[in-house]
C-alpha positions in Angstrom: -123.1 56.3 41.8 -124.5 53.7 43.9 -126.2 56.9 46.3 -127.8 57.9 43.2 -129.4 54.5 42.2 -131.8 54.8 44.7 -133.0 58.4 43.7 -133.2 57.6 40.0 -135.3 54.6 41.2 -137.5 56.7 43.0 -137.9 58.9 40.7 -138.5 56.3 37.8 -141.5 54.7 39.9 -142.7 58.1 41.0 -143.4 58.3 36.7 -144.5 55.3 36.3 -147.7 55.9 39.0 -149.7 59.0 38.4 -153.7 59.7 38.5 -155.7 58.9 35.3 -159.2 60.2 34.4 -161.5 57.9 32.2 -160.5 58.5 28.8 -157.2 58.2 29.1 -157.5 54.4 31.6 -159.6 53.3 28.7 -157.0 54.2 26.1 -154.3 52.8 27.5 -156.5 49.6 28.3 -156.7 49.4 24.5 -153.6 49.7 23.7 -151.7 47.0 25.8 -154.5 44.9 27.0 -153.3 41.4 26.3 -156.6 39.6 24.9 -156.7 42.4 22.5 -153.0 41.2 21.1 -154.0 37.4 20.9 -157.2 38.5 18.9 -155.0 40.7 16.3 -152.6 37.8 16.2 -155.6 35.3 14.7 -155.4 37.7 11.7 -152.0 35.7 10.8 -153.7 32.4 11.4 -156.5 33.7 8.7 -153.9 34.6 6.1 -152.5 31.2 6.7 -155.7 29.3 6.0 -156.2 31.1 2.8 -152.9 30.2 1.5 -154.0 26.5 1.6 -155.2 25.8 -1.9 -151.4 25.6 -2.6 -151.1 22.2 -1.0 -153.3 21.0 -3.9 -151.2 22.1 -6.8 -148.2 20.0 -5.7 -147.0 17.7 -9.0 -146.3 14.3 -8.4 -143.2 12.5 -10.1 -142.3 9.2 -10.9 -139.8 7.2 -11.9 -139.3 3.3 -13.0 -135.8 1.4 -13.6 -134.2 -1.6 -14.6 -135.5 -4.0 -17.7 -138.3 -6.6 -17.5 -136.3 -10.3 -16.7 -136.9 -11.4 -20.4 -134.8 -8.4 -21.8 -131.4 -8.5 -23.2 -130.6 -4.9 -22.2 -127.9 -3.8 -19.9 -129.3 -2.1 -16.8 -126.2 0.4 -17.3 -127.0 1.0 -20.7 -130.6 2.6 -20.0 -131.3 2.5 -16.6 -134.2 4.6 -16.6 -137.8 2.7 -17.8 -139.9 5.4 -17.7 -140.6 8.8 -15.7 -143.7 10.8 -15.2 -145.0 14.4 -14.1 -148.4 14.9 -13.0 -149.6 18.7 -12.3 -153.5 19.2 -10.6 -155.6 21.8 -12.4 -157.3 23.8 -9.3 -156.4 27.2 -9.5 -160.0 28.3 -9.3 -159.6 26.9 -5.8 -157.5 30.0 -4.4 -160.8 31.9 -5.1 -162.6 29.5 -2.7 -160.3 29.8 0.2 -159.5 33.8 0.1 -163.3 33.9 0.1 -163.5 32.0 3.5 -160.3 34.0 4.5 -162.8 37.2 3.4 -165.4 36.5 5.9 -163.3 35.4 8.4 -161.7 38.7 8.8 -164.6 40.8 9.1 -166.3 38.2 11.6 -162.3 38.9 14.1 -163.0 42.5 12.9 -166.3 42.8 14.5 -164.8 40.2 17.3 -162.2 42.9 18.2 -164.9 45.5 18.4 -166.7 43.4 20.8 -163.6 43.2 23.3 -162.9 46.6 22.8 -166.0 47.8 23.9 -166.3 44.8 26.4 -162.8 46.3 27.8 -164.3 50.2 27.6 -167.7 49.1 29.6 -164.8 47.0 32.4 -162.4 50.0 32.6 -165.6 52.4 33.3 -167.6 50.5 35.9 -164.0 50.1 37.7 -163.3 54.0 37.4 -166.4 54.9 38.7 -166.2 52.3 41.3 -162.9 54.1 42.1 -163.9 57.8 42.1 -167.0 55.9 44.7 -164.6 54.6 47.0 -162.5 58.1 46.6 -166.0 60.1 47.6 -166.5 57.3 50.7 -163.3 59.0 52.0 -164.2 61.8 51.8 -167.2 61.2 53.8 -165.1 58.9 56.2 -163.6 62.4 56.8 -166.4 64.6 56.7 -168.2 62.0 59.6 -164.8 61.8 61.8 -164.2 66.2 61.6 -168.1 65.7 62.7 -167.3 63.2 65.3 -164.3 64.7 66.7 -165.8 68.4 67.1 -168.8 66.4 69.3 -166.1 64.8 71.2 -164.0 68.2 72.1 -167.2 69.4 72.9 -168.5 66.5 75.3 -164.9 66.2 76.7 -164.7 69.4 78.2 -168.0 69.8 79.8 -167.1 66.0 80.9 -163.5 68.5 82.2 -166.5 71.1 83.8 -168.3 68.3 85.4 -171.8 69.6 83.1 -172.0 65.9 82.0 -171.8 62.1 82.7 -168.6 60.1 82.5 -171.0 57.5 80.0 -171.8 60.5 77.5 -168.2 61.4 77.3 -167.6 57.6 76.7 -170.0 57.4 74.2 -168.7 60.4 72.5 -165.5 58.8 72.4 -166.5 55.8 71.1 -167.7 57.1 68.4 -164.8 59.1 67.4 -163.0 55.7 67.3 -165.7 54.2 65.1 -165.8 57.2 62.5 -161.7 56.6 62.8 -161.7 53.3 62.3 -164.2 53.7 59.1 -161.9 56.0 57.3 -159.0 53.8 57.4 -161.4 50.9 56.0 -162.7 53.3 53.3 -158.8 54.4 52.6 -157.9 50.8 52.2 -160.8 50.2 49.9 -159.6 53.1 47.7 -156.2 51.9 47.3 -157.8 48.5 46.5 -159.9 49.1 43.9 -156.9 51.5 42.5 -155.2 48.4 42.2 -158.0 46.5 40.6 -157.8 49.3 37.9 -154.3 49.4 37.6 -154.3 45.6 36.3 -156.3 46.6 33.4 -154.5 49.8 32.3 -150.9 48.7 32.7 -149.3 50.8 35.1 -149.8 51.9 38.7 -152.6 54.1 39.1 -152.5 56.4 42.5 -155.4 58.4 42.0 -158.4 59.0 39.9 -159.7 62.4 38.6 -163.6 62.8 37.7 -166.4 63.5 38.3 -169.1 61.1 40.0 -172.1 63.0 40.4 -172.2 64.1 36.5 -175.1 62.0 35.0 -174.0 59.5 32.1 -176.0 59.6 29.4 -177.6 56.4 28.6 -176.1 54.7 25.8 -178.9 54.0 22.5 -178.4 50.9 20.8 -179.4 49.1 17.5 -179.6 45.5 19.0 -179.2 44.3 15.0 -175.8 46.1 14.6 -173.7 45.5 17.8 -170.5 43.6 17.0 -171.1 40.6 19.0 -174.1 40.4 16.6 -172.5 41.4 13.5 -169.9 38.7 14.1 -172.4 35.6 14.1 -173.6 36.8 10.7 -169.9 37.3 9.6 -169.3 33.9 10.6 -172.6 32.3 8.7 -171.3 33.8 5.8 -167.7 32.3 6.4 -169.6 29.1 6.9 -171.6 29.2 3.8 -168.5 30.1 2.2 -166.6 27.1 3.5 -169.6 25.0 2.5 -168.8 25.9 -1.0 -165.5 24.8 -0.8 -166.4 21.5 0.8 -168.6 21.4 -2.6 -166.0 21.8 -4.8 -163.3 19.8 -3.0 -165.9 16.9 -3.4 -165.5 17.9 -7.0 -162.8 15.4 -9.1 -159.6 17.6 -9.6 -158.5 16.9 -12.6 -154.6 16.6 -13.5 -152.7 17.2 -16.4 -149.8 14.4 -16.9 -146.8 13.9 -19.1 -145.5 10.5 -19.3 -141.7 9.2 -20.8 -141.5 5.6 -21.6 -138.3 3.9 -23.0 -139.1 2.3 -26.3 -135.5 1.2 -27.9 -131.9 0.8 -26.2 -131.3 4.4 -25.6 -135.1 5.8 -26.7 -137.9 6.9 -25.0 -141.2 8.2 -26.1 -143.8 10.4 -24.2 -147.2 10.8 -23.7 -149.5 13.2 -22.6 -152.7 12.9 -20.9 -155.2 13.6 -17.9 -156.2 11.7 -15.1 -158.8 12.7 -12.1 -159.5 10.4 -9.1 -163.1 9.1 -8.4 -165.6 10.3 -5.6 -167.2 7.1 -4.9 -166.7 6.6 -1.3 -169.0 10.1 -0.1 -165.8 12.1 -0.7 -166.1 15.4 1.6 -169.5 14.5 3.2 -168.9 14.2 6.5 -167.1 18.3 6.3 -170.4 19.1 4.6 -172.3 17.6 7.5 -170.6 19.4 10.1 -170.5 22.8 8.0 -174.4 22.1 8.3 -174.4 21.8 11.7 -172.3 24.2 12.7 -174.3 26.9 10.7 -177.4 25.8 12.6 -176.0 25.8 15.9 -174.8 29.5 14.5 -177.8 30.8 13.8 -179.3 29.4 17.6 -176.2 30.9 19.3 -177.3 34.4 17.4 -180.9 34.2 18.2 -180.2 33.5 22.0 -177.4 36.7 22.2 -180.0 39.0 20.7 -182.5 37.8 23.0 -180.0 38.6 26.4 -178.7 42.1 24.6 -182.7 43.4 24.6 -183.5 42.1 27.8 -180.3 43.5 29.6 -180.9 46.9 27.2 -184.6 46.8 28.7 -183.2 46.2 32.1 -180.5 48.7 32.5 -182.9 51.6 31.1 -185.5 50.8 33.5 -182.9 50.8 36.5 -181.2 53.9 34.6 -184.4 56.2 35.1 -185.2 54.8 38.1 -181.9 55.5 39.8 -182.4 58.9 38.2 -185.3 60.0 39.8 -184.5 58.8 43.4 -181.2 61.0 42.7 -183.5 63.9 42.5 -185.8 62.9 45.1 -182.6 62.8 47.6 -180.9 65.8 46.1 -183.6 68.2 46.5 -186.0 66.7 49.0 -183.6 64.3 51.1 -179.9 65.8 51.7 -181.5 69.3 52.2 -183.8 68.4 55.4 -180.8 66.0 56.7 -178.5 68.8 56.6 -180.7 71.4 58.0 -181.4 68.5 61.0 -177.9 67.7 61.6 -177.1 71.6 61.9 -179.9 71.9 64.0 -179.5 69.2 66.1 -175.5 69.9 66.9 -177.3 73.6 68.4 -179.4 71.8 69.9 -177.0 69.8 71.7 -174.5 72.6 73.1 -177.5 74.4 74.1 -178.5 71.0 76.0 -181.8 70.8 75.0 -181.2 66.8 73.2 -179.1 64.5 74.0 -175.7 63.1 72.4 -177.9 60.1 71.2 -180.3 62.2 69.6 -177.5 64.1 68.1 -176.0 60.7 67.1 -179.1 59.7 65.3 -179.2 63.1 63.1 -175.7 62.7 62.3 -176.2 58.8 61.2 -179.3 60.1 58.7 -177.5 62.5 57.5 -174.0 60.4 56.5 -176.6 57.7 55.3 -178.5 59.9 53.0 -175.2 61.0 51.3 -174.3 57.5 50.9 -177.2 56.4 49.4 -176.7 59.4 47.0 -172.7 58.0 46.2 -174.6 54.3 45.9 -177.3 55.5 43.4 -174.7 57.3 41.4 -172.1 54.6 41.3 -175.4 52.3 40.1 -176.3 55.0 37.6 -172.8 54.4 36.0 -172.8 50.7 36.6 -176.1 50.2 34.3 -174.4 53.1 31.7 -170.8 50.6 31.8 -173.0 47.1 31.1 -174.9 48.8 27.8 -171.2 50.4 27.0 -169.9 46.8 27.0 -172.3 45.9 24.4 -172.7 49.0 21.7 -169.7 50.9 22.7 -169.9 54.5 23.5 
């Protein structure tokens, strides 16, 4: 049994890590993502706060005994002088609360919306950034197959004595270097794997998709977004707890019933209603800070829908930018690099360049891919930063 623990761990790990495309990181960033929890959790604290008006209906009791000094009466005869019952009369206040409790609910709805699609715009720009590093191998690979086939080459007409010992060193050198920058790009692969591992939950060993497929780019109603929505959600819950601050100012009348002893063993009661008296500025200093806390509200709002149209403007200007020096490189660009870098490694076995010519082609050529892999990992950057905001 203990030969097979290790196997069954193995294979339990082996399950546990597994290659994830983008729909499915962002759904299981959704569904276990801690901030998301402690958000959904506030709803309990909500229904909490709306359950408050009970503290005002307690009754109050009292209770008097003994006799006055003057009185002939055995204490043990009637201990008891009087009693009373007092009951407030504020039902109409569960209406009050439950109404803040209303608006507070949809402002955490529209708060959760916000993280979700904060979480969705995360999860993407780290996927993409992924499947980038993932295509940076595979150029790593592409420039050392490139590298080593110059270097087989070099090497034996260094073994024929048709070249210098310093090409054939230089050739070699740069095999090291193009072996030294896939292992770099590996590692960076495996880190940002990691990086996007944190978010989804479990151990992510590879990404599947698509990097060169051009994102749409996102519309949005700045008016509607949910980090919008929420600030007039919350004005709402703050005119609504100004209301209650009103009424709470408001004398709250109570109902009482009163027993008083009136012969050796008889008491009589009374009924009547008492309310306290606002005289001291009873709830203004809650009304003053409902006040300014809806201004400071309303400022807050103003300011966020300023940033979401400027960042919108931004990121669509960037978008269609990025977009046309994609096309510039894809048909104009990568095409002539290609044709000189298959050009120039003919040119070199027939010995009409040098390997430092040759080197040059093959450094415009890995650099014009790269800059492709940059532009499209920028494309979906800018799509990820609007996706943070509206959602998809």
């Amino acid at each position: 049994m203990k030969r097979l623990l290790p196997i069954f761990l193995g294979f339990f790990l082996a399950l546990q890590a597994y290659a994830i495309d983008l729909s499915t990181a962002i759904k299981m960033t959704l569904d276990n993502y801690p901030s998301i929890r402690a958000l959904e959790a506030e709803r309990i604290a909500i229904r909490g706060r709306s359950e408050l008006y009970r503290s005002f209906l307690n009754p109050s009791v009292g209770i008097l005994l003994g006799n006055f000094g003057s009185s002939k009466e055995r204490f043990s005869k009637a201990p008891v002088y009087s009693f009373s019952y007092s009951q407030p009369l504020a039902l109409d206040l569960r209406d009050y609360f439950r109404k803040v409790a209303q608006y507070q609910n949809v402002a955490l709805d529209y708060r959760l919306q916000a993280e979700r699609n904060r979480l969705t715009g995360e999860v993407m720009a780290l996927f993409y950034e992924a499947l980038y590093r993932k295509e940076m191998v595979k150029l790593a690979e592409e420039s050392l197959k490139i590298s080593q086939d110059i270097y087989n080459f070099v090497k034996r007409l260094y073994e024929l004595g048709e070249t210098t010992k310093l090409e054939f060193f230089r050739a070699e050198r740069e095999l090291l270097q193009s072996q030294r920058e896939l292992q770099m790009a590996r590692s960076e692969y495996l880190s940002s794997l990691q990086i996007l591992s944190h978010y989804v939950g479990v151990e992510v060993k590879d990404v599947e998709g698509d990097l060169f497929q051009t994102a749409r780019f996102p519309s949005l109603d700045i008016n509607r977004v949910p980090v919008v929505a929420e600030y007039d959600a919350l004005l709402e819950a703050v005119k609504a707890q100004r209301n209650l601050e009103m009424r709470l100012a408001k004398p709250i009348w109570s109902l009482e019933v009163v027993g008083e002893k009136v012969g050796d063993t008889t008491y009589g009661y009374r009924v009547g209603v008492s309310s306290p008296l606002p005289v001291f500025y009873r709830r203004e200093g809650e009304l003053l800070q409902l006040q300014a806390r809806e201004e400071a509200l309303r400022r807050e709002k103003e300011l966020i829908l300023r940033r979401i149209e400027q960042e919108y403007n931004a990121s669509r200007i960037l978008y269609e930018s990025y977009l046309k020096q994609i096309d510039n490189i894809e048909k104009k660009d990568l095409p002539v690099a290609e044709e000189e870098l298959a050009l120039a490694l003919k040119s070199y076995r027939l010995k009409v360049i040098t390997l430092l010519e040759l080197s040059d082609a093959k450094r415009r050529y890995l650099q014009t891919k790269k800059q492709r892999l940059d532009l499209f990992l920028a494309l979906h950057r800018e799509v990820a930063k609007i996706t943070s905001i509206g959602g998809m």
